[in-house]
C-alpha positions as CSV (number, residue, x, y, z in Angstrom):
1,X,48.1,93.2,28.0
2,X,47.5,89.4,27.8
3,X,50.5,87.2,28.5
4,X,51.8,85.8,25.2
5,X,50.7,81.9,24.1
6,X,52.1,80.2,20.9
7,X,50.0,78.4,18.5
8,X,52.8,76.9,17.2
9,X,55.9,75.0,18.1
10,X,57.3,77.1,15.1
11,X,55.6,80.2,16.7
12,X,57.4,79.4,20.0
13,X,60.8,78.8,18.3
14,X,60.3,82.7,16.2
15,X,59.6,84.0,20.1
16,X,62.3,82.7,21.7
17,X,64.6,83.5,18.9
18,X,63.6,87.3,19.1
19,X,63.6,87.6,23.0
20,X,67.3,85.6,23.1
21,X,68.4,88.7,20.4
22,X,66.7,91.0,22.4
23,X,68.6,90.1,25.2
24,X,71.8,89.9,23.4
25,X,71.3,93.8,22.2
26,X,70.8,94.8,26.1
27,X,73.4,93.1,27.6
28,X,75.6,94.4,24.6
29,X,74.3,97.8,25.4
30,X,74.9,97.6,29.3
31,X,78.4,96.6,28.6
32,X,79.2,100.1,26.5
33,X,77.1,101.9,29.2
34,X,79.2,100.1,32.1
35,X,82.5,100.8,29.8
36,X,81.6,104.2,29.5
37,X,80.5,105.3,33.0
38,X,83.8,103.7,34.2
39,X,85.4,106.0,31.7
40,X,84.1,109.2,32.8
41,X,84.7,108.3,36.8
42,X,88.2,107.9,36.1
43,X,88.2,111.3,34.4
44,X,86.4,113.3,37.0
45,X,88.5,111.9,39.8
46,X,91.2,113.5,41.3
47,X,94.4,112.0,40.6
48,X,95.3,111.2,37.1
49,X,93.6,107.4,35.9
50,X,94.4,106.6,32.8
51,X,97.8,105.3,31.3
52,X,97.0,106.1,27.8
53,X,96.1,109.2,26.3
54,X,93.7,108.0,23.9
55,X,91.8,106.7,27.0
56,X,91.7,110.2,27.9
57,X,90.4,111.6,24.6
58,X,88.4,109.0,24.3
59,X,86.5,109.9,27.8
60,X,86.2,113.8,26.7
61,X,84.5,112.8,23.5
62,X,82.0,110.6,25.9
63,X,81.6,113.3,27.9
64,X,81.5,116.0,25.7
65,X,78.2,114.7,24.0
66,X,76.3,114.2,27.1
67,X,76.9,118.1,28.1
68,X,76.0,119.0,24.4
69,X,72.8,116.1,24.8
70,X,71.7,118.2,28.0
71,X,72.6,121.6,26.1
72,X,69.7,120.4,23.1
């Protein structure tokens, strides 16, 4: 693939733009991921985690559709 070179200072700008949104939509993406995987720690550890029970449900609904995921 051949590295990408604008024709355009206008061409450059639409680029940038769509990599900076790009970018945006990952790191948005890696937060629910983080958010999530912290959630389902704290419910497969041990002791009790969570203060709140909506936490709770919250985390068996999170893990609930990754078994039914691996189920399909």
């Amino acid at each position: 693939m051949k590295p990408y070179k604008a024709r355009s200072l206008k061409a450059a700008e639409r680029a940038v733009r769509s990599l900076t949104k790009q970018r945006d939509e990952l790191d948005e993406l890696l937060a629910i991921f983080d958010r999530e995987r912290k959630m389902l720690a704290k419910l497969a550890a041990d002791t009790p985690q969570f203060f709140n029970p909506l936490d709770v449900m919250e985390a068996k609904k999170i893990r609930d559709l990754i078994l039914k995921q691996l189920n399909d």
